[in-house]
C-alpha positions in Angstrom: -74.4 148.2 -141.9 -75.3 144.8 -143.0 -72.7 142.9 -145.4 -69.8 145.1 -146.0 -68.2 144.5 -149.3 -66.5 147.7 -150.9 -64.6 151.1 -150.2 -63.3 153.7 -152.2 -61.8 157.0 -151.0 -62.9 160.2 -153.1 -60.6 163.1 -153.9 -62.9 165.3 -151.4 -61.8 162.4 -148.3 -65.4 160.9 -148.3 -65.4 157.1 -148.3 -68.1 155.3 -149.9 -69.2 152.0 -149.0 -70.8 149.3 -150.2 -73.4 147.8 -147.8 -74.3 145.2 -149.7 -76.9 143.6 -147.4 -79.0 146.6 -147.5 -79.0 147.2 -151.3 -76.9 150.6 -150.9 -73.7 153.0 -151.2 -73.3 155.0 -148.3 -71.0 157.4 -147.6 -68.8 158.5 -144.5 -68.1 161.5 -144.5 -64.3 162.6 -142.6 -66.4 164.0 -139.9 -67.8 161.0 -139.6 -71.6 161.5 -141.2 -72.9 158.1 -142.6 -75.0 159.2 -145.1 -77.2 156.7 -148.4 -76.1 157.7 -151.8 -77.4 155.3 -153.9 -79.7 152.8 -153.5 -83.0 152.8 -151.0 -82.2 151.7 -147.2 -84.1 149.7 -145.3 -87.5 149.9 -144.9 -90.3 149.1 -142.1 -93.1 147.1 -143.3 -95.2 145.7 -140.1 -92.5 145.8 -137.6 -89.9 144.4 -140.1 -87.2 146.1 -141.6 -86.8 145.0 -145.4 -84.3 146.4 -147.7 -85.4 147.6 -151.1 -82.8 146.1 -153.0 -83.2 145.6 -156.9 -82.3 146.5 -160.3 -82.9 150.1 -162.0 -80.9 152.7 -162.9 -81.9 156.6 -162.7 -81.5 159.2 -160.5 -79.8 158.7 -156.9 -83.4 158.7 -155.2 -84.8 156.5 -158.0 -82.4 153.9 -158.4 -82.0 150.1 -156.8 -78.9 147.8 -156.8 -78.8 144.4 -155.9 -75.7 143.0 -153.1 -73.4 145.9 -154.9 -69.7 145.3 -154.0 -66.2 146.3 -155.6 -66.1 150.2 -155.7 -63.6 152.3 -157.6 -63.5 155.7 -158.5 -62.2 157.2 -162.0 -60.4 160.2 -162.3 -63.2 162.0 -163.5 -65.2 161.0 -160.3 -67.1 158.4 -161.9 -67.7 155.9 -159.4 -67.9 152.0 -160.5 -69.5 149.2 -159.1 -70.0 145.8 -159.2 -73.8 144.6 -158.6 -72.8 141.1 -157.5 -76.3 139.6 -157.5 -78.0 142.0 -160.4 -75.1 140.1 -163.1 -74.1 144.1 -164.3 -71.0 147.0 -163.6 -73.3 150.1 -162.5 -71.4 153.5 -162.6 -72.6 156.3 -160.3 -72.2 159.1 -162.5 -71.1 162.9 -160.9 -74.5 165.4 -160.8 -75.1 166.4 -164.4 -73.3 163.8 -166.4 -75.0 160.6 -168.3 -73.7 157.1 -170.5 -72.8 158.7 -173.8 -73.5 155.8 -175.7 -76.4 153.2 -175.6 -74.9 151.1 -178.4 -76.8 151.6 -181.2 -77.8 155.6 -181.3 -77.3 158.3 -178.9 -79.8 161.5 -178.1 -79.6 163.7 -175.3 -81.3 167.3 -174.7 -78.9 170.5 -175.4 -78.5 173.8 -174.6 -78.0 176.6 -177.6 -74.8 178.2 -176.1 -76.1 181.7 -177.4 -79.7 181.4 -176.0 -79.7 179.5 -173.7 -83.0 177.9 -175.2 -83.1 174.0 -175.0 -82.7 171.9 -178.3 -82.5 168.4 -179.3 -79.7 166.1 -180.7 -79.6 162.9 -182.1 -76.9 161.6 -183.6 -75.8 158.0 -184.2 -72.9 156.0 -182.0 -72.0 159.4 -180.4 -72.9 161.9 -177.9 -70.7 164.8 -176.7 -70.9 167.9 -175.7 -68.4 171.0 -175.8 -66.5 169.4 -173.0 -66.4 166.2 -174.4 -68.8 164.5 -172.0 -72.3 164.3 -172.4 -74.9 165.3 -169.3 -78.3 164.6 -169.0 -80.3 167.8 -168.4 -84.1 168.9 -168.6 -86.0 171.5 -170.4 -87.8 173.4 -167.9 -89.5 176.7 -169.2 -87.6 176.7 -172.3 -83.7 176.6 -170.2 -82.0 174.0 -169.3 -81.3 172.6 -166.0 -79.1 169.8 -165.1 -80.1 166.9 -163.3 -78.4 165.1 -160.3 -76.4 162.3 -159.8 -77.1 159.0 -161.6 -77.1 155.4 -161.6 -76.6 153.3 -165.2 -75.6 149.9 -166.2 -72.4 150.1 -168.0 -72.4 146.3 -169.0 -74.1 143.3 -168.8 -77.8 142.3 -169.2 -78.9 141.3 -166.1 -78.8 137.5 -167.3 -76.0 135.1 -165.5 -73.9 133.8 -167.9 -70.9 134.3 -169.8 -70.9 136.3 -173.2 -68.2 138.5 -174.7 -69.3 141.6 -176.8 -71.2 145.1 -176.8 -71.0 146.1 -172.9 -75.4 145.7 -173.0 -75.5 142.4 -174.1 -72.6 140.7 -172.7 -73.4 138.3 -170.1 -71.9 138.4 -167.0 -71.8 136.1 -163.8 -71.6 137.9 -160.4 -69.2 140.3 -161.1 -67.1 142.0 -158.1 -63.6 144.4 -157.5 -63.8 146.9 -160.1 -60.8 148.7 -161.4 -60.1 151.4 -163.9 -56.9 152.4 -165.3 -55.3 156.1 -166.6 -56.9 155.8 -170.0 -60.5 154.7 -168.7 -60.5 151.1 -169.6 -62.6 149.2 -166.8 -61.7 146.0 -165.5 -63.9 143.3 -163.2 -63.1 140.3 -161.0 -65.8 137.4 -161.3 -65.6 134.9 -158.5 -68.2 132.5 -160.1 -66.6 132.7 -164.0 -63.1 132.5 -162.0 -61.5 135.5 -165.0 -61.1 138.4 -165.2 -63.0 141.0 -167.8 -61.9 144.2 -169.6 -64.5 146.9 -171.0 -62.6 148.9 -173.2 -63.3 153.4 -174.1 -65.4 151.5 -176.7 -67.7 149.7 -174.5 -67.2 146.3 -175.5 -66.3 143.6 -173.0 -63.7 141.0 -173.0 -62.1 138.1 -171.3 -59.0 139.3 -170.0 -57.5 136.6 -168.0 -58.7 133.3 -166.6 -59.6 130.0 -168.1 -62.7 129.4 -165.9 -62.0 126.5 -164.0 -61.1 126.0 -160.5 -57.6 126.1 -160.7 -54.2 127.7 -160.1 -51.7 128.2 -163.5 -49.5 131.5 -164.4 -50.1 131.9 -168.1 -51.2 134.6 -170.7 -55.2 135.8 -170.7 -57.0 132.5 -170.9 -54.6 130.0 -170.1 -53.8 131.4 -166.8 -56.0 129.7 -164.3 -57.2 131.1 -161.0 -60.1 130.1 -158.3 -62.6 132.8 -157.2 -60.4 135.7 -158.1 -62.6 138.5 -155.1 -61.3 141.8 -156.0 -58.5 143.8 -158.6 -56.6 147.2 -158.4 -54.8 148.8 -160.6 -50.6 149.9 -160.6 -50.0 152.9 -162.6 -46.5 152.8 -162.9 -46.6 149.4 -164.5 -49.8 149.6 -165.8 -51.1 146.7 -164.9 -54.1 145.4 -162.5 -53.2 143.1 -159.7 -56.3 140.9 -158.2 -56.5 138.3 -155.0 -56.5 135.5 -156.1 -59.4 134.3 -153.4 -59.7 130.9 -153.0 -55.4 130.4 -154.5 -54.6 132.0 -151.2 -52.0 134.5 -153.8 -51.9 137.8 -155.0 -50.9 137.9 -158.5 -50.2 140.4 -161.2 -51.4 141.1 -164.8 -49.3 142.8 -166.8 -50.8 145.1 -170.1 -49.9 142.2 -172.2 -51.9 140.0 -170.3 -49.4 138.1 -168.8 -50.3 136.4 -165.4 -47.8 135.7 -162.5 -47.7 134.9 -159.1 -46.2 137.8 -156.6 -46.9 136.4 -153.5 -48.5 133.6 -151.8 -48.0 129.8 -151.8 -51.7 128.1 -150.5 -53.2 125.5 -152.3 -56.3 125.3 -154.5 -58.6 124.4 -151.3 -60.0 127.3 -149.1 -59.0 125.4 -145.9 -56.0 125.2 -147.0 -54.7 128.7 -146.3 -52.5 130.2 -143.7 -50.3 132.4 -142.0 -46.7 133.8 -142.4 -45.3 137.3 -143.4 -42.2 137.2 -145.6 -41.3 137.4 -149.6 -42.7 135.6 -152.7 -44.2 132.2 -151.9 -42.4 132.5 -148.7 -46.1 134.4 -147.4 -48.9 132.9 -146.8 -52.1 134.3 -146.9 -55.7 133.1 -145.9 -58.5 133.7 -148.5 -57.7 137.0 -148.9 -60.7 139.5 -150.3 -59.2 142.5 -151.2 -56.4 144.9 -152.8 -55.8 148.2 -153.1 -53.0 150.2 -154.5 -51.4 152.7 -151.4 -49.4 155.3 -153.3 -48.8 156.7 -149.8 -47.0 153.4 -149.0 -45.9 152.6 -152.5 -47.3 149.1 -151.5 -50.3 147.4 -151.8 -53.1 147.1 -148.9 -54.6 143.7 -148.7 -57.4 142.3 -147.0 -56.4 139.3 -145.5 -60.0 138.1 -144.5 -59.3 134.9 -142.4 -56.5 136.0 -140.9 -58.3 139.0 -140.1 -55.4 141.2 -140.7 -54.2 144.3 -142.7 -51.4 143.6 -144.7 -48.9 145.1 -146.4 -47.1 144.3 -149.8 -45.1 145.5 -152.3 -44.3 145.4 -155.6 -41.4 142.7 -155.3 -44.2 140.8 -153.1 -42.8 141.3 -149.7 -45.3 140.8 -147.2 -45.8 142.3 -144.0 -48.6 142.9 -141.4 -50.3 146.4 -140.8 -52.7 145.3 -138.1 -54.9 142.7 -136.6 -54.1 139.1 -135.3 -56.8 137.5 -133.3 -60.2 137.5 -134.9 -62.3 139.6 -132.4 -63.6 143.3 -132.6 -61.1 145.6 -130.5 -59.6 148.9 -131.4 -55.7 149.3 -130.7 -52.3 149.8 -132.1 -50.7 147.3 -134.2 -51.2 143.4 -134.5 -53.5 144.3 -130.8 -56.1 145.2 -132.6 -59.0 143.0 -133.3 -61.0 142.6 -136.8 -63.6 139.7 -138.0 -63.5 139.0 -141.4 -61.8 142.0 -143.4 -63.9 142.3 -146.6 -61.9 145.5 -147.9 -59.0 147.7 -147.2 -58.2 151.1 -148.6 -55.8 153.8 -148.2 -56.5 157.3 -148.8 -54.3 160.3 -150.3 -52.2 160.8 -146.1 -51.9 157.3 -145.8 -54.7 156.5 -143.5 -56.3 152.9 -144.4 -60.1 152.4 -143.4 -61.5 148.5 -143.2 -64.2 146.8 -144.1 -64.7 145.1 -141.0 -67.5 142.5 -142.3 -68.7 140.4 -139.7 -68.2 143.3 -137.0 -70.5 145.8 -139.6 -67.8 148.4 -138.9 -65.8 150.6 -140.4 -62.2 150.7 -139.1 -59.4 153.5 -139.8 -55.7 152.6 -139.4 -53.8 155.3 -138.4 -50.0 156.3 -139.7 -48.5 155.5 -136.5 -50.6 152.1 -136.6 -53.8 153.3 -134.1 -56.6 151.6 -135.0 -60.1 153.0 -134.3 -64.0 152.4 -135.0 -65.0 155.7 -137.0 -68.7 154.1 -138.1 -70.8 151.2 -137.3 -72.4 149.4 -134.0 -70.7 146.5 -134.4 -73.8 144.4 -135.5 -76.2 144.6 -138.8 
């Protein structure tokens, strides 16, 4: 791997990764296969190995992203992503399924359910079909098959910036943790805007929270200030999306009314000014931490404590404990023995085991229930 950024776990155990430095999602598979899903891996030209990173969507074999990071998936099995460097949200649509809606008019080939014989559609602002979702298929000798897997921009242009609106021509700056909650709403982290963005079942994209300046204020939506926010989950049972708060050295909450508030965490607005201590509220103290997932094995949150290089643990009244790690270093073990460099990402899947993003070791880690921790992919070097 080169650059771990993201993980998400899929309902089938796989856990797909973004290796950002090599323009790609892999996937591990729980027998341990490493395997590219999207995205081209590197290539040899003259002796040197060059990724093929970039910015088109298509099929799986097709497609290119650009330094992808947050992953999440939906319930439906769409996967989201956040091409860091490309300025968009991709979404890795499941074999046989495509965007319904470019924003202005929607076609898409069809089958005749009694014929089987392939016919065409166009109808404006919407696409479904019988199941309520469209998929992209092909007419091939008068039937229709359906294509694999595919890679399309859900929103943004391409061009840095920052632009409400229609999700394809919104402007967006670098965007990172992805979320989604029950109803399908999306939401994104931006470190560079400092806010956080909603893209609602209509495709249109908003500022959810943030102000955009360097800063740290609870608040509603845009008067709420934050610094580098990294990554976003979302709660269920509150219904509301919880992000790092990066460079704040916090973990705060939004709430569906778009209040912001601080859970846990008390560093101040510089990055060297973070540290260590487990405990509740602003008690804890956290060091630049990257990422947060929600654990609903644990009923806690998993967070990525990057500079502290440590798992840690906490829960919804923003008690904070430590899962594992300690020293920076690479070293597999039980507990607070165990070694990580950097933690990028942290995720827990459905029996409670939590894999890592081990960045600066290119690794990916799994945390056992009783605390073991092991190396289950990576050489521990790009």
């Amino acid at each position: 791997f080169d650059g771990l950024r993201g993980l998400a776990v899929a309902p089938t155990g796989h856990v797909y990764i973004s290796d950002s430095g090599n323009g790609a999602i892999r996937r591990l598979s729980p027998l341990g296969v490493v395997e590219t899903v999207a995205g081209h891996p590197p290539v040899s030209l003259l002796g040197t190995i060059k990724a093929t990173s970039g910015d088109r969507d298509g099929s799986v074999l097709d497609a290119l992203i650009d330094t992808p990071g947050g992953l999440v998936f939906a319930p439906n099995g769409t996967l989201y992503i956040g091409d860091y460097d490309n300025h968009v949200v991709r979404a890795l649509l499941p074999s046989g399924r495509a965007k319904c809606d470019d924003g202005n008019a929607c076609t898409a080939d069809s089958c005749d359910a009694t014929t089987g014989k392939c016919s065409y559609t166009h109808n404006v602002g919407s696409c479904e079909s019988l199941d309520g979702a469209c998929r992209i298929q092909s007419c091939i000798a008068g039937t229709c098959k359906e294509d694999g897997a595919t890679l399309v921009t859900i929103a943004g242009t391409g061009q840095s910036g920052q632009r409400d609106g229609d999700a394809h021509v919104a402007f967006l700056k670098a965007p990172d943790g992805v979320a989604v909650d029950t109803k399908g709403n999306v939401f994104f982290a931006e470190m560079e805007n400092r806010w956080i963005w909603k893209i609602n079942l209509n495709g249109f994209v908003t500022t959810y929270a943030g102000g955009g300046s360097a800063d740290w204020a609870d608040g509603v939506g845009t008067a709420a200030s934050m610094d580098d926010p990294e990554d976003i989950t979302y709660h269920p049972g509150s219904d509301s999306v919880w992000i790092v708060d990066t460079d704040n050295h916090r973990i705060r909450k939004i709430d569906n009314n778009r209040k912001v508030t601080t859970i846990a965490g008390s560093g101040s607005t510089s990055s060297s000014k973070g540290g260590f201590v487990d405990g509740a509220g602003n008690v804890a103290k956290f060091n630049r931490p990257d990422g947060i997932s929600w654990d609903a094995f644990g009923d806690s949150f998993v967070v990525s404590d990057s500079h502290n290089c440590r798992v840690r643990r906490v829960t919804l009244t923003g008690k904070s404990s430590t899962i594992a790690g300690a020293v920076c270093g690479f070293l597999d073990g039980s507990g607070t023995s165990a070694r990580f460099d950097i933690i990028e990402k942290a995720v827990a899947d459905s029996k409670g085991r939590i894999y890592v993003a081990d960045g600066k070791n290119h690794a990916i880690r799994r945390i056992a229930t009783n605390g073991m921790v092991t190396t289950v992919a990576g050489a521990g070097k790009a």
